[in-house]
N, C-alpha and C positions, 0 to 999 in steps of 0.2 A: 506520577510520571506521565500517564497516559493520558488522563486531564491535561497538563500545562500542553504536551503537545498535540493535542484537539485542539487548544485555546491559541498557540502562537506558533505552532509548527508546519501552519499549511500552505505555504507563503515559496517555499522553493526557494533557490541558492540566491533570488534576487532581494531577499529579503533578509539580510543579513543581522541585523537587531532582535527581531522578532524569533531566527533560531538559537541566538543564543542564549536568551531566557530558557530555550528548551535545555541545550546545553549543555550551561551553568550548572541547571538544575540536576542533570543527569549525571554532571562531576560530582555535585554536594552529596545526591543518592548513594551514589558508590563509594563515598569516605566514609559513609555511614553505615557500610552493610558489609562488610566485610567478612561475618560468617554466612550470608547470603550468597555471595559468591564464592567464598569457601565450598559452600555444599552442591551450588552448580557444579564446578569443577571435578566435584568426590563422588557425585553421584548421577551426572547426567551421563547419557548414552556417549561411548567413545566418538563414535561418528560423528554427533552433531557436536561434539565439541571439539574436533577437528576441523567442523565443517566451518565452524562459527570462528575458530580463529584467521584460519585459511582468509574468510571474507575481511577480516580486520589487519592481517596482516599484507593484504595485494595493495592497498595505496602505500602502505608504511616503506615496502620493500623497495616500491617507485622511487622514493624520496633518497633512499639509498647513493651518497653521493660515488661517481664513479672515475677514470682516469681516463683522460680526452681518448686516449688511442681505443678505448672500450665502447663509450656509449656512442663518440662519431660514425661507428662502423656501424650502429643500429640502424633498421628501417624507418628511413623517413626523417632522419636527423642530420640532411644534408644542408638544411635552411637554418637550422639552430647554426651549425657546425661554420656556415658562412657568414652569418651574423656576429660568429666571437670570431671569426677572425678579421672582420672588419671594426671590430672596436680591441683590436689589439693581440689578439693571437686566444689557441687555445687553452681549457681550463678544467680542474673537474667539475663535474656534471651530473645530476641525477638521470636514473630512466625518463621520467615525466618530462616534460618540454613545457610547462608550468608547474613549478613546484608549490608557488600560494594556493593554484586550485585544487591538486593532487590532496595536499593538506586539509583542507577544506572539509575536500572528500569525507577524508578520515576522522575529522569530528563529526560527522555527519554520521557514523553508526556509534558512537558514543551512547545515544538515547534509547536504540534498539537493545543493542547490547545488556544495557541498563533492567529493561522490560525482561527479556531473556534470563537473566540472571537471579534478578529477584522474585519474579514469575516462577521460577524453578521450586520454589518453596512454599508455595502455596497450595491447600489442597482444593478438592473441586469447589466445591462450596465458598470459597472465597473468588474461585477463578468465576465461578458465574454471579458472583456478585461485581465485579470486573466485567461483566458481556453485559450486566445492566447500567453499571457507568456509561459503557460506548455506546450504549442504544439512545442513552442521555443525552450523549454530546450528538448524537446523530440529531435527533429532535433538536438540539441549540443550533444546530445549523439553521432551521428554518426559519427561527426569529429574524434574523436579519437576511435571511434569505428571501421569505418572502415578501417583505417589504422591498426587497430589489430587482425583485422579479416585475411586480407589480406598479412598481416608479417607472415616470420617462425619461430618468437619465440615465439609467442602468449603470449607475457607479458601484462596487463594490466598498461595503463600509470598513472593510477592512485592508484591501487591497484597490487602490483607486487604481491602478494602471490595467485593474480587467475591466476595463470599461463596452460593456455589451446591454444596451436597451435588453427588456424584458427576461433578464437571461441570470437565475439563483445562481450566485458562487458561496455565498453563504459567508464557513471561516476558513475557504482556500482562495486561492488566485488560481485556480484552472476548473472551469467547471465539470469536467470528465472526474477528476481526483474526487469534484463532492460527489459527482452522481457512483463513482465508485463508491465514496465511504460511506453512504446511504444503502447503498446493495449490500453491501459488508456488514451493515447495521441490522439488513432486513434477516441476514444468514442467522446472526445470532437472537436475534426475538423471535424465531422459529425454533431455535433450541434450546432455549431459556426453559428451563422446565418450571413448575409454578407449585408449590407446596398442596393447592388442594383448589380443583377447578367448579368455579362458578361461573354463571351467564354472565355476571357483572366485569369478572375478571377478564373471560373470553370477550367481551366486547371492549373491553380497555384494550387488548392486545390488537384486534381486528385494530381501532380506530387508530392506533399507531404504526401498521400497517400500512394502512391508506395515505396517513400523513405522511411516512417515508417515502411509498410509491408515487405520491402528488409533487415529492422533491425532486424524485428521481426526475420525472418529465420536465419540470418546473428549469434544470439544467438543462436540456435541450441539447444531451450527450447524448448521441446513436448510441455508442459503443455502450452507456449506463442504461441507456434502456431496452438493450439487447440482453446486458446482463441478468434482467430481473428475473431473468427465466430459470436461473439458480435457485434464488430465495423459493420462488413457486415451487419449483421441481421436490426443492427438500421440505416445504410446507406440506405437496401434493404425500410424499413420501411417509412422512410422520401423520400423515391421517389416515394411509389406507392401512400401516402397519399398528394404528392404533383402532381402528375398529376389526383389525383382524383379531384380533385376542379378545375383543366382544365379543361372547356368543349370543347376549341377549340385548333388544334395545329398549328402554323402559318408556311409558309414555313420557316422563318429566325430561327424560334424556332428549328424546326428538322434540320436545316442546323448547327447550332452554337452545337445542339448535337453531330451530324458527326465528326464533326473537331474537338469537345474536346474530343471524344473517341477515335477517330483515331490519334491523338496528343499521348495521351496519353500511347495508344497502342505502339508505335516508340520507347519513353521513357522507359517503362516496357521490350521492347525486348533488347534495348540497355545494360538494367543493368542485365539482366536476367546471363552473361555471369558473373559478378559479383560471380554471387553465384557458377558456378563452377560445374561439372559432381560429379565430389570426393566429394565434401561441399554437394551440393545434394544428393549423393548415402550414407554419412554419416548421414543426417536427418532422410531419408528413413531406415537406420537400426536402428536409435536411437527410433525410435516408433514402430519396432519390439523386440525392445531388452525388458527384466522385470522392475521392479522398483528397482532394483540393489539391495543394499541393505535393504532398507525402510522397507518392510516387517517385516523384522531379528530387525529391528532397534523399531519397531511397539510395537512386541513382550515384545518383556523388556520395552519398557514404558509405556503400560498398566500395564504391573504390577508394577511397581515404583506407576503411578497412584493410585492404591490401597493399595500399603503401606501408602500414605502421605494422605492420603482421609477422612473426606472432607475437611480439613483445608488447604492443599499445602503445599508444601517446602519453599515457599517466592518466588516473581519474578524474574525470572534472575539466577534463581540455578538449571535449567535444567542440566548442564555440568557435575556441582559437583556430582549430585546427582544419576545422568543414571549410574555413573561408578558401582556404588554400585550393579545395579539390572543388569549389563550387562552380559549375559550367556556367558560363554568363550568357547563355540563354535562357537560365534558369532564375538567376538575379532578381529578386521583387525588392521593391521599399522595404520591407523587413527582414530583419536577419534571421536565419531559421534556428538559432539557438539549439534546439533538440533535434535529434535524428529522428524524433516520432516512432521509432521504433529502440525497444531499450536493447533488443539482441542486438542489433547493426551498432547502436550508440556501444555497448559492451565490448565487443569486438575491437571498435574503434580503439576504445581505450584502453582496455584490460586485455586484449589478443589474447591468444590459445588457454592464459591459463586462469582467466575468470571465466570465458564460458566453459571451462572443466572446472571450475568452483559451482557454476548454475548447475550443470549435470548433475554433480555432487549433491547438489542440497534438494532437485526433481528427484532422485533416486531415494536419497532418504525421506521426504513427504510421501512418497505412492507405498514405502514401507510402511513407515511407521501410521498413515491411514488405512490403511491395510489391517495393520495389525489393531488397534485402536476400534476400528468398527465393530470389533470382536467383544467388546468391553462395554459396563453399562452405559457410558458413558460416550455411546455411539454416535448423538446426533450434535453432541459440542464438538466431536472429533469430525463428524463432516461438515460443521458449519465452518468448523477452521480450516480445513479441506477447501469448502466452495470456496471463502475467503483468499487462498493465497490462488487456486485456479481462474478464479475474477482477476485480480492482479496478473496473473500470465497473459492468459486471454487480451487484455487491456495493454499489456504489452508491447505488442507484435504494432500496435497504432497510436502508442500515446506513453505518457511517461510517469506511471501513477507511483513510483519508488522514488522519484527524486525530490519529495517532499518530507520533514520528521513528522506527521504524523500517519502517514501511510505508510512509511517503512518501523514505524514504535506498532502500530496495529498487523503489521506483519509478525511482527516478531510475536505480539500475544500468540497471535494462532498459529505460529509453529508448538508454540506451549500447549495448546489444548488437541491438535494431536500428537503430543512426543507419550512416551511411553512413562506410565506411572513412576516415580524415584525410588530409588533403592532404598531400603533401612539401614538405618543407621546405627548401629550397636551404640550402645554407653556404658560409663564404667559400671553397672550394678549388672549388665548382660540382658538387659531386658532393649528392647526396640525403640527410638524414640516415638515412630510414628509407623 
């Protein structure tokens, strides 16, 4: 599941073929697994499967059709309301004020879902053979990433319509989403634990490091290469907590450090040229420059926000609906499609009772992290931690959820800090697991 949507899910709502290979595939999964889901339900944590319907059920409820005297009196449903009565009187109606996109929406957690459910049954050991898939597909990004970064036409070979000279999208159409999933990438090969460590190994992981962090810049995302300060932070973290339980340091031991720092060093100057004086002195203006337009963009959809408040416009009708509140001194050649901010875009469209769905599912991650750090299994639980914290953070200025494979990699790392599963009794009374 996590593969297909690596490989076809990073494309966003404009790319509508390419999600549904994700999908399909994540309907076929679930007719297939049936006691998988069974055992989510039976044994995951009450809250998050409250928390996890909640989120599946806020488009469905939109779509809910309603009787004109009901949904006309709603906020902001005075233009719909005048539209059906100019093509002949009123009608019933859903919440939503596009019910194709609301719909939309809703297949669009199908594949998390999917991740979520079947993910629930797996024990660790399988899960981090899972965080070295995605360090995989983190790596496939660069194949064609750096060849696009490196080309002068800066076409994206998967998504021609990111058309940006010098600038890795890789297998998304947004390059913030890759320079996210590369940070996200970098969390989990820092807590990837490794059966039995040698210099050979240690420098296979350094040089995969580098290569991720050489993608990270290679996007030319502020926001992704402000992020890397997580991956470091939690690298920093598991080195100082693992030489604290050294008491002794052997000569082989600081020798075998040498040579994979000075290895790796060779490797980093090597590619360093990669990136380029220009590609470089363009990074460096790009986190002088403002938030372009964001701001202007902010503006009008807090107030959209408040027109549609608290009920929302329906999921998935941020587009339709911004044009309405958009100030035309604000007006550029492009349409601003996203609100660049997912709390103001959420608001927009899901009012009071999807950001008390977010609250919901913040309060249960800083628990269940919480709780989980407690466990051996402390540094998958903060990598998934860093993981869904990068996604918040990214947030507030870009929109790294409204693609399936950033929201299928969200849902893993809610799995890698949810709280171990219950036992299962069977008929002889012994545990299954």
């Amino acid at each position: 599941m996590l593969i297909l949507a690596g490989l076809f899910g990073g494309g966003g709502a404009g790319y509508g073929l390419s999600n549904l290979v994700v999908q399909l595939a994540a309907l076929a999964i679930l007719a297939m697994s049936y006691e998988a889901v069974r055992s989510f339900f039976a044994s995951a944590p009450r809250a998050m499967i409250a928390l996890v319907l909640a989120a599946l059920a806020l488009p469905l409820i939109q779509l809910v059709p309603l009787p004109a005297a009901i949904w006309s009196g709603l906020p902001g449903r005075q233009l719909v309301a005048e539209a059906y009565g100019f093509a002949g009187g009123h009608t019933w109606s859903a919440l939503t004020v596009s019910q194709a996109r609301t719909f939309v929406a809703f297949i669009g957690l199908i594949a998390p879902f999917t991740v979520i459910a079947l993910g629930w049954s797996l024990d660790c050991e399988k899960r981090q053979r899972i965080m070295a898939v995605l360090i995989g597909l983190g790596m496939l990004n660069l194949v064609p990433g750096i060849a696009e970064a490196l080309g002068t036409d800066g076409l994206s070979l998967l998504y021609p319509a990111s058309a940006k000279p010098g600038i890795m999208f890789g297998l998304f159409a947004n390059r913030n989403s890759t320079g996210l999933f590369l940070d996200c990438c970098l969390l989990l090969l820092v807590a990837l634990p490794v059966a039995k460590r040698t210099a050979l190994g240690t420098l296979g992981k350094l040089l995969v490091a580098i290569l991720l962090t050489l993608g990270v810049f290679l996007t030319q995302s502020r926001s992704s290469i402000a992020l890397l300060i997580l991956p470091a932070s939690l690298a920093a973290a598991k080195a100082i907590t693992g030489y604290a339980k050294t008491s002794t340091f052997t000569f082989a031991t600081i020798s075998r450090a040498f040579v994979a720092a000075g290895l790796a060093s060779v490797v980093l100057i090597g590619l360093i040229p990669m990136l380029g004086e220009t590609r470089l002195g363009t990074i460096a203006d790009r986190f002088e420059q403002g938030d372009g337009q964001r701001s202007l963009i902010w503006e009008d959809a807090r107030f959209a926000a408040q027109r549609y408040w608290p009920v929302g416009s329906g999921m998935g009708t941020f587009d339709e609906v911004f044009q309405v509140d958009e100030s035309l001194e604000y007006i550029s050649p492009r349409r601003a499609g996203r609100a660049h901010n997912d709390y103001i875009e959420l608001a927009i469209e899901a009012g009071g009772f999807g950001l008390a769905v977010v609250l919901g599912w913040v309060a249960w991650i800083v628990f269940a992290a919480w709780r989980a750090v407690l466990t051996p299994q402390r540094w998958t639980a903060l990598a998934g931690a860093g993981i869904l914290v990068a996604m918040a953070l990214q947030s507030t200025l870009d929109f790294p959820l409204r693609n399936q494979t950033m929201l299928c990699l969200a849902a893993f790392a809610l799995l890698l800090i949810a709280p171990p599963r219950k036992l299962e009794p069977v008929s002889n009374g012994e545990p299954t697991s």
